[in-house]
N, C-alpha and C positions, 0 to 999 in steps of 0.2 A: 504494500500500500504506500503507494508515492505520500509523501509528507503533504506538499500543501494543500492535498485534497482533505486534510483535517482540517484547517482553517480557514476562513474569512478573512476580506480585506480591515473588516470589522474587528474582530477576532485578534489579528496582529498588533492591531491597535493600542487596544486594551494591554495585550501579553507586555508591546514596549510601554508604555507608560507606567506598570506594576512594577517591570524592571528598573524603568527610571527612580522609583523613589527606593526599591532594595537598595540599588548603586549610592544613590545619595547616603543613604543611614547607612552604609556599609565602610564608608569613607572615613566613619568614625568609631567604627566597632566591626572591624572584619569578622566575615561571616561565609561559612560554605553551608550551602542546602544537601543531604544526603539523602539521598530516597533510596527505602528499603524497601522492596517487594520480593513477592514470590506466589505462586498459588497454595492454596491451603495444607496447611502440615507442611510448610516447609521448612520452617522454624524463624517466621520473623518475630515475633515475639521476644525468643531465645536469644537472638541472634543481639538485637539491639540491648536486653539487658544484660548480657554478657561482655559487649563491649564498655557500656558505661561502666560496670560493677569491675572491669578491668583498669580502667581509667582512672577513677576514681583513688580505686584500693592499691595501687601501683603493681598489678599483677604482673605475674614473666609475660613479659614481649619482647623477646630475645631479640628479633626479626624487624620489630618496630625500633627504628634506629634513633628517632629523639627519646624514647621512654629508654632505652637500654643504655643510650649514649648517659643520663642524669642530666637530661636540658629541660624536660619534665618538670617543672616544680609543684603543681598541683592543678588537678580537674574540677570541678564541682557542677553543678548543678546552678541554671538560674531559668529567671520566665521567659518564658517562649516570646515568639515577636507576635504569635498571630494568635488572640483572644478568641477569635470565635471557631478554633480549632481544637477538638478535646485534646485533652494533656494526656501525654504516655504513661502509664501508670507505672513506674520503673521500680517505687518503693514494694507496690504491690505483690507484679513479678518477683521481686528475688526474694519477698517473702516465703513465695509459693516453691521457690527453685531452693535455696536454699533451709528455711525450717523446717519445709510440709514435704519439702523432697516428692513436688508434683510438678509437671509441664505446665505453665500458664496458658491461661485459655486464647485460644486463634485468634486471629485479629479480623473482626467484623468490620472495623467501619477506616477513619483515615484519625490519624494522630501524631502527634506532635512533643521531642522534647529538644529542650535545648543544653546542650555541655559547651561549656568553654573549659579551654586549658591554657593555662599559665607559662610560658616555657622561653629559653633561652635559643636564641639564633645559632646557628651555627659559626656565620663569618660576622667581622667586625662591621662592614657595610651595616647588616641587617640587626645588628645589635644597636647600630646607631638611629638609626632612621624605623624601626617596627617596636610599635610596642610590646610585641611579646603576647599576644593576648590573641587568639583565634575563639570563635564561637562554632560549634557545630549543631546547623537543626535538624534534626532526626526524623525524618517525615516517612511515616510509617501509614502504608496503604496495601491493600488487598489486590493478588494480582490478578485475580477473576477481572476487577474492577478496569484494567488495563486491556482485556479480550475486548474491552466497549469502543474504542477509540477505533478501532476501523471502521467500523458501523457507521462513523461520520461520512465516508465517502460511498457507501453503500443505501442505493435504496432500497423501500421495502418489500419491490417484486425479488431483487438482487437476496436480501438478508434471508425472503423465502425460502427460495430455491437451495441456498448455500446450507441452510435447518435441514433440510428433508436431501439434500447429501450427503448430510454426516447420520443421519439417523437410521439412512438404509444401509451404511457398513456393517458389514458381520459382527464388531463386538457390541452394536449400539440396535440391531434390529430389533432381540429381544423386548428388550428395555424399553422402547420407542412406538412400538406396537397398538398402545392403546392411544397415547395422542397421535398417532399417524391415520389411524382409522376414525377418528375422530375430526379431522383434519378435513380427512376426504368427503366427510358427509357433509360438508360447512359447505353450502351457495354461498362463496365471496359477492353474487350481484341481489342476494336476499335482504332484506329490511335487518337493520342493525339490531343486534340484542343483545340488550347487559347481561343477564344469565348466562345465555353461549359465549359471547366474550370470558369472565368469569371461568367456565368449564374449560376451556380451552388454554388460558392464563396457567389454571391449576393442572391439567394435566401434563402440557409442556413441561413446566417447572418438575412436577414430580421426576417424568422422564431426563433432565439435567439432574436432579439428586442424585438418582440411581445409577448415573454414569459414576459419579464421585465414589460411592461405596468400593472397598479396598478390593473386589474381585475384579474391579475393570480398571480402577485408577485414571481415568479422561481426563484430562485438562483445558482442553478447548468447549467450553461452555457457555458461550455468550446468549443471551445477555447477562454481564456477572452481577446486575443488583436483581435478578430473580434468585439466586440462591444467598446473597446478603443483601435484601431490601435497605436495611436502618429505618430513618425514619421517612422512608417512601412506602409501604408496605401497605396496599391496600388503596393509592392512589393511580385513578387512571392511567398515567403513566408509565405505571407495572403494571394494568392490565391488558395487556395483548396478548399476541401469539403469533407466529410465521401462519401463512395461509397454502392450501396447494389451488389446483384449477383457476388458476388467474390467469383473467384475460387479456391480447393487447389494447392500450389504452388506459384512458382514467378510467378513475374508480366512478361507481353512480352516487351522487348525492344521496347521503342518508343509508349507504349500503354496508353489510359487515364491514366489506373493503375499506370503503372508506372512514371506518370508526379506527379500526387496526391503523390504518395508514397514519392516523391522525396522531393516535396515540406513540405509533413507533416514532413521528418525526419529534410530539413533545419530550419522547424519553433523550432523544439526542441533543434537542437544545436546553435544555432543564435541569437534565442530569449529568450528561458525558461531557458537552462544552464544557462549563463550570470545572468539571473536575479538572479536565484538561490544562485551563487557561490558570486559573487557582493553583496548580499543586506541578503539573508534568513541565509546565513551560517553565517555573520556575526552578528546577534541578540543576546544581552544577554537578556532583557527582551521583552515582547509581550501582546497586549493589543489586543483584535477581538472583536469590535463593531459590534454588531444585534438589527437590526430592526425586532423586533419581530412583532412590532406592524403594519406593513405594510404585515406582513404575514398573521396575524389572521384576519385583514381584507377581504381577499382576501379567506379565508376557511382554512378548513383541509390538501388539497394538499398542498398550498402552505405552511404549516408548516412541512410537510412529506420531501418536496423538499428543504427547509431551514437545514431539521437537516441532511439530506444527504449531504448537500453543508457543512455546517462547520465540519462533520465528515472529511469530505474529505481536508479540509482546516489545521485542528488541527492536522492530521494524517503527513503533509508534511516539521513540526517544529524538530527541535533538539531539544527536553526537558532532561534534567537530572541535575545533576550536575558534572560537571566535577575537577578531582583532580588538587593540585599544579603542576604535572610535564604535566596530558592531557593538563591542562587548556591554556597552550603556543603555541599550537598548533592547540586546534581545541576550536572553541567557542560550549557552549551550553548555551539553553532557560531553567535560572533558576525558571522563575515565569513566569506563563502564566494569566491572567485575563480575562475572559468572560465576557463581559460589556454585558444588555440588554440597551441598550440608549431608549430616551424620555419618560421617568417616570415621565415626567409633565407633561404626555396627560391622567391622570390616576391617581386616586386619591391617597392619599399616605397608605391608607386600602388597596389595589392591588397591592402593589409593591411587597412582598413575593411573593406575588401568580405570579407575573411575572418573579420573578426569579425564582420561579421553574420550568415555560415553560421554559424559556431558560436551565436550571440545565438538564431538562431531554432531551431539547434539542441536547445537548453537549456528556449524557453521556456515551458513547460511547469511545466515542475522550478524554475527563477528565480521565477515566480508563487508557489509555495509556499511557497518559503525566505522570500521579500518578505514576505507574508501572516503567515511566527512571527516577524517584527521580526528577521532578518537581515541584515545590508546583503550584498547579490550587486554582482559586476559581471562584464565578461568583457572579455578584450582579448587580441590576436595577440603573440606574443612568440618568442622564440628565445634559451635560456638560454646559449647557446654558440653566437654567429654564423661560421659555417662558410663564408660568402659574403661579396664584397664589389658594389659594384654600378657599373654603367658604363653604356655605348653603344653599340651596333654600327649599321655601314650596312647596310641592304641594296636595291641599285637607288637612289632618292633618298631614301627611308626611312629616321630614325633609330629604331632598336628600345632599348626599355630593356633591360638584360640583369642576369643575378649572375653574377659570375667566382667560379670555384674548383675543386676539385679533386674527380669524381665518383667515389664507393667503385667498388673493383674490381668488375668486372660489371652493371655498372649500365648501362644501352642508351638513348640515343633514335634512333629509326627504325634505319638498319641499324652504326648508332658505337656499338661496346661499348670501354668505359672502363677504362686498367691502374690506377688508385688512384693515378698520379703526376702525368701532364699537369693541368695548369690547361685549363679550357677556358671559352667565354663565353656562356652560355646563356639562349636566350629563353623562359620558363615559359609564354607564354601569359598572357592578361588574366585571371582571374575574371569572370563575369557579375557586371553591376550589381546587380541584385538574387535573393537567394541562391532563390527561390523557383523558379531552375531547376534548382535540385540534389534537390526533394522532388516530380518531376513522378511518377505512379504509372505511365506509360505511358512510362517508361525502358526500354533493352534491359537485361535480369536482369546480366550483369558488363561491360560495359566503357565504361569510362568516355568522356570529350568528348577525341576524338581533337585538340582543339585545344591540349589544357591538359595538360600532363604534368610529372609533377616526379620529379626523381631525386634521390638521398641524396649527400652530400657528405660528404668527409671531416674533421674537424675541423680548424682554422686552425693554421699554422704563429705562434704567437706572434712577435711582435716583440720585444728588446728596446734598454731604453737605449744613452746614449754609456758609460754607466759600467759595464754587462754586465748590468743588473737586466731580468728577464723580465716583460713589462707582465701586467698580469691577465686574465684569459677576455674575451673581447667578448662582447657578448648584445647584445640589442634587447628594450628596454622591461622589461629585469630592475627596472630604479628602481624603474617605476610600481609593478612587484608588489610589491616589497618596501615601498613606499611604503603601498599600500593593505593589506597585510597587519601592517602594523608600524606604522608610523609614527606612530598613536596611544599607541602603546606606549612608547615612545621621545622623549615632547613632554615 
């Protein structure tokens, strides 16, 4: 989806004059915008309280070269810029991460925090002339929410047809079945009806639920405020549905058609502009957490329907860099980062190899970004390592394993798991090269009975001899924070 078919002349407008007064108040309190997304269970939540509670606590960031260098002097917390934005609930989270030793709950709607740190330049130049003082705002959004942004340049014969080709695929026929037959009974040129609109709204939506459920793992499910309305739920705007038997030509006054039409165009100015102009046009950097591992469970489709979901996702960003006189005007995404998150379900042998599911994942969407002079990269990580790693026999065989602790219900073969025992688990290798996760002649859901991974509960902290609680463990948090910052911070 070409870019400026997202926007208006109007639209830009707006976007530069927003920028114009960031730029002005930034003149006096440097400020990077980081947008964190991913689709659901990816771990943004984790992810963001993991870094501030690293930040903060001075945790190992070997890798993060001002925290490791001691130019770090202290991070804290302060008020967000934007009021009418909920606030991230950070204290919350590492409540729940750390006392209650539970995952905080997914992230439904968009939110906001803000960290500044404190730190000392690197050269004497920037010791003289920088205060030392960077702000980072944490703008934390759902990446369902992100599958809406093409829809702008898509009409609603176009959004039809594009529904009822992803529903007739073999892992989605089932599933799809009864709004599709449903679908078909509907006269698009009949008298409009709230009810059948209504019916229609709910069983779509049902059929996008049921893609998400862990047997099929989907990620391309737009529109993403039918599976997180907020506080739309239940207004016009969320009630439509894609149509089939539509004819060429307008719609008739007063007909299904034309209600659906009306309703899909106010979802796009009401809901998805806004977000767009408000939250995406302002981003300087960009982080997009995947749950790979929720995919390859689940099979070959669901890794087919992952890399279409984030092509589509990555395609929707401002990457480049922008000059001294654009840059006042219009913001763009100078570093993008591909996180695969939880590479502590998976021995630390498999991590390359899971970063190139995701690399070839991406590459697509990486091409692009490289192309408007963004720097990409991608790399395995785990914002909150939940595992520790070891050895087990078996027969003369030594097996690598990860020890810890599987959430309540959680199964391999016939061991279902109380959320208390530790136990020592062999995941399975990754294939060497990830070109076996995108064969087309995969069976439609289930995944390589060899390779299985289960969810873990978060880590019992350690602490000191003096009673001090050490800080979150992660894998490869440095590097991210290194490559998303660290420029920032020299």
């Amino acid at each position: 989806m070409p870019l400026p078919s997202l926007t208006s002349l109007a639209d830009e407008a707006r976007i530069a004059l927003d920028t114009v007064a960031d730029r002005a108040t930034g003149l006096w309190s440097p400020s990077v915008r980081l947008g964190v997304t991913g689709l659901s269970r990816a771990g943004k939540t984790v992810f963001i309280s993991a870094l501030v509670h690293n930040l903060i606590h001075g945790g190992r960031l070997p890798l993060f070269e001002a925290q490791a260098s001691g130019r770090i002097a202290k991070a804290y917390l302060e008020h967000q810029p934007d009021d009418a934005v909920p606030r991230f609930q950070y204290e919350d989270h590492i409540a729940d991460l750390v006392d209650k030793r539970i995952w905080p709950a997914s992230t439904r709607a968009i939110s906001e925090l803000r960290l500044t740190v404190e730190y000392e330049s690197v050269s004497a130049w920037g010791r003289m002339f920088s205060r030392g003082r960077l702000s980072l705002d944490i703008v934390d959004y759902p990446g369902e929410w992100l599958l809406d942004l093409p829809l702008l340049g898509k009409s609603f014969e176009a959004f039809s047809r594009e529904a009822m080709e992803l529903a007739e695929l073999p892992v989605r026929e089932e599933v799809s079945r009864s709004w599709r037959q449903l679908a078909a009974s509907v006269d698009p040129d009949a008298a409009a009806d709230e009810m059948l609109a209504r019916r229609l709204f709910e069983s779509f939506s049902a059929y996008l639920s049921a893609c998400k459920e862990d047997a099929r793992a989907l990620s391309t499910l737009p529109p993403g405020r039918f599976l997180m309305p907020g506080d739309l739920e239940g207004s016009p705007a969320l009630t439509f549905a894609p149509l089939t038997n539509l004819r060429e030509g307008k719609a008739r006054p007063g007909s299904m058609r034309a209600m659906m039409e009306r309703r899909y165009e106010a979802y796009k100015t009401h809901v998805i502009k806004p977000f767009f102009r408000e939250h995406i046009a302002r981003l300087d950097r960009q982080i997009v957490l995947v749950d790979a591992m929720q995919a390859i469970n689940a099979g070959a489709p669901a890794v087919a329907d992952l890399e279409r979901a984030l092509t589509e996702i990555l395609a929707c960003f401002r990457p480049g860099r922008g000059s001294l006189l654009t840059g006042l005007v219009s913001r763009r995404i100078d570093r993008i980062l591909i996180a695969a998150t939880k590479a502590d379900h998976i021995h630390h042998e498999s991590h390359d190899r899971l970063q190139a599911i995701v690399r070839r994942l991406a590459d697509r969407a990486i091409a692009r970004a490289d192309f408007s002079g963004a720097a990409v990269d991608v790399v395995a990580m785990a914002a909150v390592r939940a595992t520790r790693e070891g050895t087990a026999t078996r027969g003369r065989e030594m097996l690598p394993v990860i020890i810890g602790s599987p959430l309540t219900g959680e199964t391999i073969g016939e061991d279902t798991f109380d959320g208390e025992a530790e136990t020592a688990i062999f995941p399975g290798d990754l294939p060497e090269s990830p070109a076996a996760f995108f064969r087309k002649d995969a069976a439609p859901t289930s995944g390589d009975p060899a390779i299985r991974f289960v969810r873990f509960r978060p880590p019992k902290l350690e602490r000191t001899a003096e009673g001090v609680t050490l800080s979150l463990p992660h894998i490869r948090l440095d590097r991210v924070l290194q490559f998303l910052l660290g420029d920032q911070l020299a």
